[in-house]
TORKE-404274 format. One line per 3 residues: number of its first residue (from 0); their letters; for each residue y, x, z of C-alpha. Coordinates in nm, 2 decimals. Example, Ala and Ser with C-alpha at 12.3 -4.5 7.8 and 13.67 -1.06 7.14 Angstrom:
2
0) AS) -0.45,1.23,0.78; -0.11,1.37,0.71
//
This chain:
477
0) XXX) 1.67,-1.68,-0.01; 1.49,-1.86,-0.26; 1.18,-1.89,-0.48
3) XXX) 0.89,-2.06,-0.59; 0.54,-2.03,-0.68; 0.51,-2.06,-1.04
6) XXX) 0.37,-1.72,-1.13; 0.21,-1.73,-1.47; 0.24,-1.45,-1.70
9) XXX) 0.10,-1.33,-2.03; -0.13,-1.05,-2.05; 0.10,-0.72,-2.18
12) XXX) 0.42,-0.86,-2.16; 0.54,-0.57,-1.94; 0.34,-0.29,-1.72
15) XXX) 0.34,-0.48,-1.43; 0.16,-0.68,-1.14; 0.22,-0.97,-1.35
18) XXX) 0.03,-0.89,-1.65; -0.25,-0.73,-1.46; -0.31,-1.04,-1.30
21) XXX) -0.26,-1.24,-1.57; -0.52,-1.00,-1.75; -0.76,-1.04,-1.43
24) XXX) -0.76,-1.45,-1.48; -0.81,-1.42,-1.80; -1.18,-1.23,-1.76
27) XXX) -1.25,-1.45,-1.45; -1.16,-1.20,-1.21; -0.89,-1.39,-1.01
30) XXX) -0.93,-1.73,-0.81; -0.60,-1.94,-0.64; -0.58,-2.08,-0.29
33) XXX) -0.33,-2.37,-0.32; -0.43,-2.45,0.02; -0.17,-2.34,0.28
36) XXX) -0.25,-2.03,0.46; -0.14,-1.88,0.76; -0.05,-1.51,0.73
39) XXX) -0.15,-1.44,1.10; -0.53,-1.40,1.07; -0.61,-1.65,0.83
42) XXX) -0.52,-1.52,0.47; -0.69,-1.19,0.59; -0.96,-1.34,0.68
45) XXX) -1.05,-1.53,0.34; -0.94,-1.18,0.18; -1.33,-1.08,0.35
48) XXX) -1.48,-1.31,0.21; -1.36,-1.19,-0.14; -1.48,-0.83,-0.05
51) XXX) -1.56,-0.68,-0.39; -1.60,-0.99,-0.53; -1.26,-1.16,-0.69
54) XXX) -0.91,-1.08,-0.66; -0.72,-1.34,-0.47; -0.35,-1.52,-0.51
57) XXX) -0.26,-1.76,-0.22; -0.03,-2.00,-0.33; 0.17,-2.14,-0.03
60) XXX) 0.20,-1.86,0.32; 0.33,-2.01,0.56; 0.67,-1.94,0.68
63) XXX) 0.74,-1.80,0.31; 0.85,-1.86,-0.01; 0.66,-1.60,-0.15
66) XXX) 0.28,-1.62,-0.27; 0.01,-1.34,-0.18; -0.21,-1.11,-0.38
69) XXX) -0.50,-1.00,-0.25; -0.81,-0.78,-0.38; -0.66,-0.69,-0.72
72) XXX) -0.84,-0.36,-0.72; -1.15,-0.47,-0.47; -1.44,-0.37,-0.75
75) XXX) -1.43,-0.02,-0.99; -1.47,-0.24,-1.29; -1.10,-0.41,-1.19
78) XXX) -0.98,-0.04,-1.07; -1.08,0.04,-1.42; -0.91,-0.26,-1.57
81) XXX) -0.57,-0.12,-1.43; -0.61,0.18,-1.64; -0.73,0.13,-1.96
84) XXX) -0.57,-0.18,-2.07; -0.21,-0.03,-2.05; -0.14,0.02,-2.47
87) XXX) 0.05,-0.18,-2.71; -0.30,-0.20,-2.91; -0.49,-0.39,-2.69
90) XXX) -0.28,-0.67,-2.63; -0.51,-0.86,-2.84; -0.60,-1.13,-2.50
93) XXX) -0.95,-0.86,-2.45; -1.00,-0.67,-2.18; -1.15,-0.30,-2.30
96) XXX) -1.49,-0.36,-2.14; -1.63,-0.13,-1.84; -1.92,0.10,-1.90
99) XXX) -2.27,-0.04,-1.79; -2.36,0.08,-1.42; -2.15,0.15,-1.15
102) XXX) -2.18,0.57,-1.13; -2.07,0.53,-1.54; -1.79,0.33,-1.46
105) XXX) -1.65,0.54,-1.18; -1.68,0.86,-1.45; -1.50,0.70,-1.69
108) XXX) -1.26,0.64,-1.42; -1.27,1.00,-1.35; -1.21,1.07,-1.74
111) XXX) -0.93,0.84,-1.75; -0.73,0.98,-1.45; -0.82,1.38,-1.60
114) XXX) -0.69,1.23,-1.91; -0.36,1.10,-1.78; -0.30,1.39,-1.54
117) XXX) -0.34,1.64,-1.86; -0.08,1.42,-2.06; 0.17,1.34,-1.79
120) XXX) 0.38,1.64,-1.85; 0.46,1.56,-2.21; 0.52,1.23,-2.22
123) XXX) 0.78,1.29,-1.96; 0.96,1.01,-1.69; 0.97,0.69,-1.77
126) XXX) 1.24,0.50,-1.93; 1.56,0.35,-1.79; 1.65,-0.05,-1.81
129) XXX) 1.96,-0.16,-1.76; 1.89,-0.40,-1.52; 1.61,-0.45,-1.32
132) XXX) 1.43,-0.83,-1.22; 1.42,-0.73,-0.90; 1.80,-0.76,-0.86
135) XXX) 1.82,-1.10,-0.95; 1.75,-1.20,-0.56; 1.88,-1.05,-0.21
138) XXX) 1.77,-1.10,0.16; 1.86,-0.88,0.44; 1.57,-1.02,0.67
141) XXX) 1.20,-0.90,0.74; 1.10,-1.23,0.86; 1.11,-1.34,0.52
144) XXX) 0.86,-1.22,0.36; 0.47,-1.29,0.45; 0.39,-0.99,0.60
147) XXX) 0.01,-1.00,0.74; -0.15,-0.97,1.07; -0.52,-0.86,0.98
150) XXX) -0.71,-0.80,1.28; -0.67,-0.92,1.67; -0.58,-0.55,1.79
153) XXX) -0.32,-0.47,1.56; 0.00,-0.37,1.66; 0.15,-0.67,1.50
156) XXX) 0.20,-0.76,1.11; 0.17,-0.47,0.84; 0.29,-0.40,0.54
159) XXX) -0.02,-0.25,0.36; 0.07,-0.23,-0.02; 0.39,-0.06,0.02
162) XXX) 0.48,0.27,-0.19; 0.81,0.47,-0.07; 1.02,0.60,-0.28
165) XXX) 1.22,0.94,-0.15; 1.46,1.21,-0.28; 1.29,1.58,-0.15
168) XXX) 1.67,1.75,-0.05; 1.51,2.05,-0.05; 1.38,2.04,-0.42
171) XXX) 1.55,1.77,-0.54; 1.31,1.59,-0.66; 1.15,1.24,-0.63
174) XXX) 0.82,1.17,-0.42; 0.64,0.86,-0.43; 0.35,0.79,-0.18
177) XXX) 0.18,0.50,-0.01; 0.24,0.40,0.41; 0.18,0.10,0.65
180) XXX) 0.49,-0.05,0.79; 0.49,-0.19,1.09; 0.75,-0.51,1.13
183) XXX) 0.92,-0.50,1.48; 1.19,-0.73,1.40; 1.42,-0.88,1.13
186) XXX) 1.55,-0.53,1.02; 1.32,-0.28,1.18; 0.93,-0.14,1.09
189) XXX) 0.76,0.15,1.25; 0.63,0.38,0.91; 0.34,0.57,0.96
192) XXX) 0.36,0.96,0.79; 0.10,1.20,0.81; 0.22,1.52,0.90
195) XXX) 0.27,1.79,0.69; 0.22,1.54,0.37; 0.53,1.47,0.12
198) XXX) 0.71,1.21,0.25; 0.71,1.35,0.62; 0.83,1.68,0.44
201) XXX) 1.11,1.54,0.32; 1.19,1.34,0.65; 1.21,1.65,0.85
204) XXX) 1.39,1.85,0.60; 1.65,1.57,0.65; 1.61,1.53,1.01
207) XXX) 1.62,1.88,1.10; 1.99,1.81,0.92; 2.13,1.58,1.10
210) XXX) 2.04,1.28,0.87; 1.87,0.99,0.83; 1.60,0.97,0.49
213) XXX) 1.73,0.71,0.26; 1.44,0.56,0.10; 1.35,0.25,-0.14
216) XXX) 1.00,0.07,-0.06; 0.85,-0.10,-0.34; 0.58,-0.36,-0.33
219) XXX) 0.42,-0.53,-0.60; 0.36,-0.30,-0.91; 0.10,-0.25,-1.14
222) XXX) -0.21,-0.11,-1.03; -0.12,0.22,-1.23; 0.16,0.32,-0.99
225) XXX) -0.04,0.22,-0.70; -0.29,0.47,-0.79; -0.03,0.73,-0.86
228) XXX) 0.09,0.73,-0.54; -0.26,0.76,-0.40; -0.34,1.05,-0.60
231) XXX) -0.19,1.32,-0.39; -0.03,1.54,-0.62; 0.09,1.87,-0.57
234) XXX) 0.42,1.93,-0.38; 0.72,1.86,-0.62; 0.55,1.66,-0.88
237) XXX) 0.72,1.35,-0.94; 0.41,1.07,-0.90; 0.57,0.87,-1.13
240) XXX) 0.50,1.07,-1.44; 0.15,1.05,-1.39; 0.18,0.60,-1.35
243) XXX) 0.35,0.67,-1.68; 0.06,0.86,-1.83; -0.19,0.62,-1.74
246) XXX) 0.06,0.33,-1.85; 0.08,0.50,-2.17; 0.43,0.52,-2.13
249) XXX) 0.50,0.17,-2.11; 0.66,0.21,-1.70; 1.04,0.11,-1.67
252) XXX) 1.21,0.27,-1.38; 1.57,0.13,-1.24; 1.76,0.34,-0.99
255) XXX) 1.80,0.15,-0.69; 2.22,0.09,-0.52; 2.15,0.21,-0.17
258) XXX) 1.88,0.48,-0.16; 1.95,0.59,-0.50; 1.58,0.65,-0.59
261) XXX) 1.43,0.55,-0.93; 1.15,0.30,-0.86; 0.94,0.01,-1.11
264) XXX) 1.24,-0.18,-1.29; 0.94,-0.45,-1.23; 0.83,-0.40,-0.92
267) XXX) 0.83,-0.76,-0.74; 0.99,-0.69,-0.44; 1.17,-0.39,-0.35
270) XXX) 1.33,-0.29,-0.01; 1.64,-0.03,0.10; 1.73,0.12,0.35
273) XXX) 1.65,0.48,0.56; 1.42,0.64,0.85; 1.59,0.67,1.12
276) XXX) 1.64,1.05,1.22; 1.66,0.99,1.58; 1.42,0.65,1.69
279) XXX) 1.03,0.59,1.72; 0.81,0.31,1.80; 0.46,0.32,1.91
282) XXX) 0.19,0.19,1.63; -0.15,0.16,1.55; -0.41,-0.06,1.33
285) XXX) -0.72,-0.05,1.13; -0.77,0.20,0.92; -1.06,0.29,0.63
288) XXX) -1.34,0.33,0.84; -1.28,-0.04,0.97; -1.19,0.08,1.33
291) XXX) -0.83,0.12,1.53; -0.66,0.38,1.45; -0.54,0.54,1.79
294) XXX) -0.18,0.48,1.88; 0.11,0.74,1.79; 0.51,0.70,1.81
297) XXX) 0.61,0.70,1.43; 0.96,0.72,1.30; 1.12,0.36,1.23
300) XXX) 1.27,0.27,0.89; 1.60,0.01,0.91; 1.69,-0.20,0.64
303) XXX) 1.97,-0.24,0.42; 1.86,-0.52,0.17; 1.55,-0.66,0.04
306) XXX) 1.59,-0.79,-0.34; 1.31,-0.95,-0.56; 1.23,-1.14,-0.87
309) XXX) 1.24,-1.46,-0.89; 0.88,-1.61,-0.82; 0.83,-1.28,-0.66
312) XXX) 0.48,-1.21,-0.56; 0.39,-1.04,-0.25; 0.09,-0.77,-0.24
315) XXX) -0.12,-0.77,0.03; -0.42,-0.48,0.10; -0.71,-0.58,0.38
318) XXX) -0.74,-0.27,0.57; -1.10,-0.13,0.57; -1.22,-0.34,0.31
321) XXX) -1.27,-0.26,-0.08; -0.95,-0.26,-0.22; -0.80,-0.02,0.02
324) XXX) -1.08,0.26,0.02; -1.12,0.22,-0.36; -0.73,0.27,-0.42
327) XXX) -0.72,0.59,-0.17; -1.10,0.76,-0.31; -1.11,0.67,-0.64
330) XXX) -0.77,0.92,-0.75; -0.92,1.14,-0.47; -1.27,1.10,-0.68
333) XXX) -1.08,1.22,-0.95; -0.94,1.53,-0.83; -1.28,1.63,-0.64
336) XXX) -1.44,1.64,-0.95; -1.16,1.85,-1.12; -1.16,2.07,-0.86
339) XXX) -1.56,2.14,-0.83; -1.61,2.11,-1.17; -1.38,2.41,-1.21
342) XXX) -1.58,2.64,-0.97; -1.97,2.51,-1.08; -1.91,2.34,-1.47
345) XXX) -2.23,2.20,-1.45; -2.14,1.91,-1.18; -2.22,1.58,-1.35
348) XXX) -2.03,1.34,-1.11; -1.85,1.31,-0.72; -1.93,1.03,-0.54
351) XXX) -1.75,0.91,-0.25; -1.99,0.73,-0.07; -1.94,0.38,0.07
354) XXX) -2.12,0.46,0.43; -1.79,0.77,0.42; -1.60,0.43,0.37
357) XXX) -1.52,0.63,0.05; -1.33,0.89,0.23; -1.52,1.11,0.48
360) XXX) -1.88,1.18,0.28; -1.91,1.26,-0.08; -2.23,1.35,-0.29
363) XXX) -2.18,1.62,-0.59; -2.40,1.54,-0.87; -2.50,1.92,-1.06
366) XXX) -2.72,2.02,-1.31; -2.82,2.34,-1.12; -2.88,2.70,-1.31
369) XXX) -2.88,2.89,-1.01; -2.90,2.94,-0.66; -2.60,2.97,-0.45
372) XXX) -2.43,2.70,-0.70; -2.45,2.39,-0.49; -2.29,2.57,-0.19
375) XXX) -2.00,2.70,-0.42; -1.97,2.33,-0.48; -1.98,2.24,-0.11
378) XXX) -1.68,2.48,-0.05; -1.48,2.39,-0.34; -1.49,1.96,-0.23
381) XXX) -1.38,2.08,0.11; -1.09,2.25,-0.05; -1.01,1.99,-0.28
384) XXX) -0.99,1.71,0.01; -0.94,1.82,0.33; -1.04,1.48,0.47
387) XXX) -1.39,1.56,0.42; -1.63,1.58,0.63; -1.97,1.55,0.46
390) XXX) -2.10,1.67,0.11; -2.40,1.70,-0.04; -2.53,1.83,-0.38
393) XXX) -2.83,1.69,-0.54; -2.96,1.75,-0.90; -2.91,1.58,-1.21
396) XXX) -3.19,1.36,-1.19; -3.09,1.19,-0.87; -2.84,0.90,-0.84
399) XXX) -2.54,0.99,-0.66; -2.47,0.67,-0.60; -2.81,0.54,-0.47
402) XXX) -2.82,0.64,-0.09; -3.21,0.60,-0.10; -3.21,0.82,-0.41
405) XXX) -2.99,1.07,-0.21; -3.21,1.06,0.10; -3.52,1.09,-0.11
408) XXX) -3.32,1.43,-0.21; -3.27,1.53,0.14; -3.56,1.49,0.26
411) XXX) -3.80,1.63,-0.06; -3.54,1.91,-0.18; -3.41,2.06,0.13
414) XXX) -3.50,2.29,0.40; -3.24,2.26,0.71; -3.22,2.63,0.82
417) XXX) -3.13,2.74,0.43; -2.98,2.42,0.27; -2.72,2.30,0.60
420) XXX) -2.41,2.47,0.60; -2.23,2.39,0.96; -1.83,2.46,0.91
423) XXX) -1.68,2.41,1.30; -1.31,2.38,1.38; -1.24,2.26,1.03
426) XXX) -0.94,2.06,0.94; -1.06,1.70,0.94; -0.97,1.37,0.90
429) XXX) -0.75,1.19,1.18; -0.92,0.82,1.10; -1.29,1.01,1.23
432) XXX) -1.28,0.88,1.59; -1.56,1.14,1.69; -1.31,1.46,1.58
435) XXX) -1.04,1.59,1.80; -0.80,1.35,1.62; -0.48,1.55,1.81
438) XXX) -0.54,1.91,1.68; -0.73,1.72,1.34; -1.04,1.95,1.43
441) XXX) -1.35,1.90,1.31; -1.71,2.01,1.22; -1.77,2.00,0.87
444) XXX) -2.11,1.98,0.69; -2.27,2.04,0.34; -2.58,1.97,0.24
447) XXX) -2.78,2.18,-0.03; -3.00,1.89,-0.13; -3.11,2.07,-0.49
450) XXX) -3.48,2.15,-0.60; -3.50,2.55,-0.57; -3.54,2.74,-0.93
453) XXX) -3.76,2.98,-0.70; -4.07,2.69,-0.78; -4.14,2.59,-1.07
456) XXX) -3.94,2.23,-1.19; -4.26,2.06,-1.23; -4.31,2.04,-0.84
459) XXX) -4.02,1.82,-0.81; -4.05,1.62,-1.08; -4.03,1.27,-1.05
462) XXX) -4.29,1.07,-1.19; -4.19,0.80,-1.51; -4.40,0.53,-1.65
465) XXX) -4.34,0.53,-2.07; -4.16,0.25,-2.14; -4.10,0.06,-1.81
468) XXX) -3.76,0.06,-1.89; -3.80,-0.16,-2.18; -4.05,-0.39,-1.99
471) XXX) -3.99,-0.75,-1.97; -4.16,-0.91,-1.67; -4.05,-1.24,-1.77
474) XXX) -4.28,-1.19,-2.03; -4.58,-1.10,-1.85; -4.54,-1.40,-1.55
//
């Protein structure tokens, strides 16, 4: 094996990890650590220091050849970076600049991922190089890359920014999706699959037959495909089409020897090999709400061959922190909003709320007409993520994004014998450690935190001061 660290790249020279980065240096986003780091507890735990403030490249790991990434997509202003900045006619060296205020930047995130979704279709799969960078390098060991051990009770060092690349037999079509991987030894990880979702689908479908999965693991691709993969398309749709559409068609795809899977002709690093149909290993680690996820035999994937770029960059995700519940709510954001917005076409915004650790609460922004609308809302974000486990609509003039503004709603707007809606035995979320995380059971609740149109607006209207907004207070003391 070999490489070194010299990882500079201009700014839209390819849709890749590469020029995002280089894009993310360029607007001050990105500082380097050319300090050594261990990747056993260390480099995660300068990664919290970052939390949603830059993204972070370390230099020198020890025990690798390879340097780190870290944070790329810790803030919504970088999340919206990854998107926007993806056509040939703004490689002009400046970044398109976010919307002022965090709820306007997560809507134009929203907008952009509607957008891209709409167009995926017809501007079809991406295009087919010849040869990809990845295949300019080859290992066949685990130990060699700088695989992280984040937290004291892990099961051991994770791969966190992996997306796995499989052939569904039974459609016969691709499925992309993101999992932790588990190392165990120089040729063996543990994968975590959630049942029932695409990859574990197609697992059992081959399983069931007598075979082992064959699968490619990429890591280290632009943002885009990252968030593709977390989007959670319907069954059968090929996740790369939509990185495509937010790329704006700019994603090169290379099928892969072994697994025979079309994956990022760019993608830094890039594993082979299949999940065992027949052997599982016991695994467990932090997951988005910051605590241990509780411990489950999972399949175990076996490698063929690893092969990389040269100066390959690793991608590494903190567990719990900004950058992983931004990546997994922010496409889920997207599809809440599509979803609700489809049943009550007055909802302003979705917000998934930080205290949810972006997952588990969300607050529906409406501009209410009548009653019975914010509980149509309710029902139709349970629908759209079944992970959820708390939502609640206020009105147009409160901040969804404010807790205090949200509370204020609660507590002014509401009565709790007509506005709480109690859903028990729900499907839930197996990261809530107060559910019945075996059956994934759970009671599910919405809140109807919206002013009545029984009373007359004026009771709940909240008082302004002309032109505070425009006051200077620098100017007064």
């Amino acid at each position: 094996m070999s490489s070194n660290n010299n990882n500079n790249s201009k700014a839209g020279a390819a849709a890749d990890l590469r020029s995002y980065l280089a894009l993310l240096e360029q607007e001050g986003e990105l500082v380097r650590v050319k300090k050594q780091v261990s990747p056993e507890f260390e480099l995660a735990a300068v990664v919290s220091k970052l939390d949603s403030k830059e993204a972070v490249m370390f230099e020198k790991v020890k025990g690798s050849k390879f340097a780190v990434a870290s944070n790329i997509c810790g803030t919504a202003r970088r999340f919206y970076l990854a998107i926007t900045n993806n056509n040939n006619n703004n490689d002009s060296g400046h970044a398109r600049k976010a919307p002022e205020g965090r709820g306007a930047t997560r809507q134009a995130i929203h907008g952009r991922i509607t957008q891209a979704l709409a167009a995926a279709g017809g501007r079809g799969l991406p295009k087919q190089g010849a040869k990809a960078p990845f295949e300019k390098n080859s290992s066949r060991s685990l130990m060699d890359l700088p695989i992280v051990t984040h937290f004291e009770k892990d099961a051991g060092p994770f791969i966190t920014a992996s997306i796995v690349f499989a052939k569904d037999q039974e459609r016969g079509n691709q499925n992309s999706s993101t999992h932790r991987l588990l190392r165990l030894d120089e040729r063996h990880m543990a994968i975590r699959m959630v049942e029932g979702r695409h990859l574990h689908k197609c697992y059992t479908y081959a399983r069931d037959h007598g075979e082992d999965l064959k699968v490619a693991i990429a890591i280290g691709v632009h943002p885009a495909v990252s968030i593709a993969a977390a989007y959670q398309a319907a069954y059968g749709v090929d996740e790369m089409l939509i990185a495509n559409s937010l790329l704006e068609g700019r994603l090169g795809i290379a099928k892969t020897k072994y697994a025979q899977v079309n994956v990022p002709s760019h993608a830094e690093i890039v594993l082979e090999g299949r999940i065992l149909k027949d052997r599982v290993q016991e695994e467990w680690m932090v997951e988005m709400l910051r605590t241990y996820d509780f411990r489950r035999k999972q399949p175990v994937f076996e490698l063929e061959r690893i092969s990389y770029r040269d100066n390959a960059i690793y991608h590494d995700i903190l567990p719990g922190y900004a950058e992983h519940r931004l990546l997994m709510g922010l496409p889920v954001e997207a599809k809440m909003y599509d979803y609700v917005k489809s049943v009550v076409p007055t909802t302003q915004s979705v917000h998934l709320t930080d205290g949810g650790s972006n997952w588990l609460a969300a607050v529906i922004q409406i501009r209410k007409r009548l009653e019975g609308e914010p509980k149509n809302a309710i029902l139709a974000a349970f629908a759209a993520h079944p992970s959820l486990k708390m939502a609640t609509v206020v009105d147009d003039d409160i901040d969804p994004a404010d807790p205090v503004a949200v509370e204020y709603a609660v507590t002014s707007r509401c009565q709790a014998d007509r506005g709480f809606i109690i859903i028990p035995n729900a499907k839930g979320s197996s990261l809530d450690p107060s559910s019945d995380q075996t059956n994934l059971l759970t009671t599910k609740v919405g809140i109807d935190a919206t002013a009545t149109v029984l009373k007359a607006r004026e009771r709940f209207e909240i008082a302004r001061i002309p032109g505070e907004e425009k006051t200077d207070l620098a100017k007064y003391i």
